[in-house]
VOLUM-876785 format. One line per field, with one value per residue (C-alpha): y, z, x; residue in three letters; residue number from 1. Coordinates in Angstrom, 2 decimals, always signed. Each point is the difference from the previous one (the first is absolute). Layout:
N
py: Y;... $
pz: Z;... $
px: X;... $
r: ALA;... $
k: NUM;... $
//
This chain:
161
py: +88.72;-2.43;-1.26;-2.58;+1.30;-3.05;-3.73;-2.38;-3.61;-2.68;-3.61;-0.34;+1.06;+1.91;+1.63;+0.86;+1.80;+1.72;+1.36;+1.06;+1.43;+2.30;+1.12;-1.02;-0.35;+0.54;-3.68;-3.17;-3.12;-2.58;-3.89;-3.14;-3.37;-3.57;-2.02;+2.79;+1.91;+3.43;+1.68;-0.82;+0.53;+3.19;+1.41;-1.48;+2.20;+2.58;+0.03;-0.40;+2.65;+2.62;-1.08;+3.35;-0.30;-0.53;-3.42;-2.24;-3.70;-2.02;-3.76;-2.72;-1.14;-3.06;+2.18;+1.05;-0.93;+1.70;+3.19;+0.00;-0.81;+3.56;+1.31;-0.67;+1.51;+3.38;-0.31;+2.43;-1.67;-3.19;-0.64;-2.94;-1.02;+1.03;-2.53;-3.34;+3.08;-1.01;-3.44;-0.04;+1.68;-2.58;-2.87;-2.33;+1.35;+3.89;+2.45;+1.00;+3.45;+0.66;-0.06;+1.36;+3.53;-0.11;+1.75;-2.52;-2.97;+2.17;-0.42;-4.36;-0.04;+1.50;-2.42;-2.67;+1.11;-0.11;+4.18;+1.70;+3.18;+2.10;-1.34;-0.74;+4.00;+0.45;-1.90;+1.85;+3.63;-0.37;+0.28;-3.28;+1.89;-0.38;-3.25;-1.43;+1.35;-1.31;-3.02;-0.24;+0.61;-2.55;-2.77;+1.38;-0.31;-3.85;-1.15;-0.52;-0.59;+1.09;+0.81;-3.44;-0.93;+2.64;-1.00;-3.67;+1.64;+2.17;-2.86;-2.60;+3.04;+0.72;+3.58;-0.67;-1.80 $
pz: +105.28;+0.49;-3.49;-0.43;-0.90;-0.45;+0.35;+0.00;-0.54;+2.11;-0.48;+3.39;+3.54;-0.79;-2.93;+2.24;+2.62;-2.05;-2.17;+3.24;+1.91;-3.21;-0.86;+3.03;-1.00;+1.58;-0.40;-0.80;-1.50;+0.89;-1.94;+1.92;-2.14;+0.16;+0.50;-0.50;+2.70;-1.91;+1.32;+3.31;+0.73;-1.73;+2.39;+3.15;-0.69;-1.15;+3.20;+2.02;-1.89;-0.38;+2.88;-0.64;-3.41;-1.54;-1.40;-1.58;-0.61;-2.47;-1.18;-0.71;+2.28;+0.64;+1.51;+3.09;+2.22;-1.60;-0.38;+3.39;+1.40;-2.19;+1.83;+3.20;-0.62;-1.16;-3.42;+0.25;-2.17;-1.81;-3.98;-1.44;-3.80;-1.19;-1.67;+3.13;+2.58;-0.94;-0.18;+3.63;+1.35;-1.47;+0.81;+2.92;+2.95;-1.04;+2.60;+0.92;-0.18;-2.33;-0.22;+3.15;-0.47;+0.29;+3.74;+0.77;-1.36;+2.25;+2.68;-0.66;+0.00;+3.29;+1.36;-1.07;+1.71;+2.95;+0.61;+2.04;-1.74;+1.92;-1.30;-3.43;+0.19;+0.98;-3.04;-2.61;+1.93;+0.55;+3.02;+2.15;-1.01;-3.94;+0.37;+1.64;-3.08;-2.30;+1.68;-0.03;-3.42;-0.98;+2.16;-2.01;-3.36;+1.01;+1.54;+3.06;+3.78;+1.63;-0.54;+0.01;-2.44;-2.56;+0.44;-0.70;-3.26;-0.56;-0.63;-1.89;-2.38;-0.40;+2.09;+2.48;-0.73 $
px: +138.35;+3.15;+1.51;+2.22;+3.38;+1.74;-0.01;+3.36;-0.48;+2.74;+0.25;+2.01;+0.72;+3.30;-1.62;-3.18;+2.45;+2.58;-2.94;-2.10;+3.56;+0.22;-3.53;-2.32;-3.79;-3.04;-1.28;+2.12;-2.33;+2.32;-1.39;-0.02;+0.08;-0.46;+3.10;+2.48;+1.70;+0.95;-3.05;-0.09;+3.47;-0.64;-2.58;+1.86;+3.04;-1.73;-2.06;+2.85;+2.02;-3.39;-2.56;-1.99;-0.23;-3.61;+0.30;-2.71;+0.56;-2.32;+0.34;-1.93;-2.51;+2.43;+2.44;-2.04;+2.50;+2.71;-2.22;-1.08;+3.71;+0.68;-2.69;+1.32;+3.13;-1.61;-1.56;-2.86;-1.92;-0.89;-1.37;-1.50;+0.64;-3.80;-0.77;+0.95;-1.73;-3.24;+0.26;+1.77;-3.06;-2.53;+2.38;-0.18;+1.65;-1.26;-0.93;-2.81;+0.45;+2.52;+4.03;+1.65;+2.24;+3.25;-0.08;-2.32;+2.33;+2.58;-2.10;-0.83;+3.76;+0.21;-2.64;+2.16;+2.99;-2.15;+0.33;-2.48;-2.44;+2.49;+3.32;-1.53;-0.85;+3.28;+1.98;-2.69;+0.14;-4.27;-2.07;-1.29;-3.35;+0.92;+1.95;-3.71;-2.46;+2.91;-0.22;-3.78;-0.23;+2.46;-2.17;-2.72;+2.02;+1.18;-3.21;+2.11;-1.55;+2.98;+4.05;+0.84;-2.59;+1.18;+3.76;-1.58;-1.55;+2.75;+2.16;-2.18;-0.40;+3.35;-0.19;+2.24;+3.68 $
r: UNK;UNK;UNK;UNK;UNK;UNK;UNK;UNK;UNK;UNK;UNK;UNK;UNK;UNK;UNK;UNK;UNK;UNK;UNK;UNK;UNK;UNK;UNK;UNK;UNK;UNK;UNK;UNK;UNK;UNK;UNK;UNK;UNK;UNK;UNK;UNK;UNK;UNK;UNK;UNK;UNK;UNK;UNK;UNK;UNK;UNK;UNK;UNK;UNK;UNK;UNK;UNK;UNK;UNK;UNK;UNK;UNK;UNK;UNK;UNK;UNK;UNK;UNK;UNK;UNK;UNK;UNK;UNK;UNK;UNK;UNK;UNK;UNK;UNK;UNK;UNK;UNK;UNK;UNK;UNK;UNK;UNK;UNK;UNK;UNK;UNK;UNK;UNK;UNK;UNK;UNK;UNK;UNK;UNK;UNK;UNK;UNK;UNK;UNK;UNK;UNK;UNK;UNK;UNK;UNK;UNK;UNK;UNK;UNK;UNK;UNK;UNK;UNK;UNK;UNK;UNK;UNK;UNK;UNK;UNK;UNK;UNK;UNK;UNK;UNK;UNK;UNK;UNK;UNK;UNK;UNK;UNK;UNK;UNK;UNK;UNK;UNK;UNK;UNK;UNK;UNK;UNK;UNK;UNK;UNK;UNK;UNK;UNK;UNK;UNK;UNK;UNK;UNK;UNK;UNK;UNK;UNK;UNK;UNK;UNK;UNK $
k: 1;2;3;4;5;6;7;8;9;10;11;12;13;14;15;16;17;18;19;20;21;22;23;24;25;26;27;28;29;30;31;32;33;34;35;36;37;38;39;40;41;42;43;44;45;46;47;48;49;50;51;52;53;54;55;56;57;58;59;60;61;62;63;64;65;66;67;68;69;70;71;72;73;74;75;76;77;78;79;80;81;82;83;84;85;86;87;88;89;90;91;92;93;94;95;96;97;98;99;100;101;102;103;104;105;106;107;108;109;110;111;112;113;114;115;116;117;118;119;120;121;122;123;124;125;126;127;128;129;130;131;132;133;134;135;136;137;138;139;140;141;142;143;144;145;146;147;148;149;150;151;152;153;154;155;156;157;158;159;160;161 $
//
């Protein structure tokens, strides 16, 4: 069974990368908040420095377009504080079927670059064939009718930047 051997704690992007360049980890939680820019410029050069490192962004419900724009770029994965996660799924504008995953926000930001399932599959190394039940699920997730519909949702719900 995996055990946690040890776990740093960074308050900035040079801090983040010196620390990871000397003692890479398995899993970097990277935090995303409100109306400060440490965070995010933390996971975009991180990202850009370590694109196949496992890295999990989590925020405030709020910052849905900054997670998902971390998303985009490679976050595997995306965390809501508990306790605004709950609320966002009762609120108005909730989905129907719950929050999209973080490949699936990877794949609404594809839609809104206007890719293709083939180049989208492409940019995330996935088949068309996975790309597609991604894609369906997401729909499902959104209550979309179509790409352009869930782009339209993506954005009002601050999915898509």
């Amino acid at each position: 069974m995996p055990t946690v051997a040890d776990i740093d704690c960074v308050t900035d992007a040079v801090q983040l990368l010196a620390t990871f360049a000397a003692r890479p980890a398995g899993l970097v939680l990277i935090g995303i908040h409100r109306g400060k820019s440490r965070g995010t410029d933390a996971a975009d050069e991180f990202l850009d420095r370590y694109p196949a490192a496992a890295v999990i962004v989590f925020g405030a419900v709020q910052d849905n377009h900054r997670l998902a724009a971390a998303a985009a770029r490679g976050a595997r994965g995306v965390m809501l504080w508990p306790d605004e996660a709950d609320h966002a799924l009762a609120g108005p504008g909730s989905f129907t079927a719950g929050r999209p995953t973080g490949r699936e926000l990877r794949i609404l930001w594809g839609f809104s670059q206007g890719f293709t399932h083939g180049a989208i599959g492409r940019e995330l190394f996935l088949s068309e064939d996975t790309v597609k039940t991604h894609s369906r699920r997401l729909l499902d997730k959104l209550g979309a009718r179509d790409r352009a519909h869930a782009v339209a949702l993506g954005l009002r719900n601050g999915l898509v930047a």
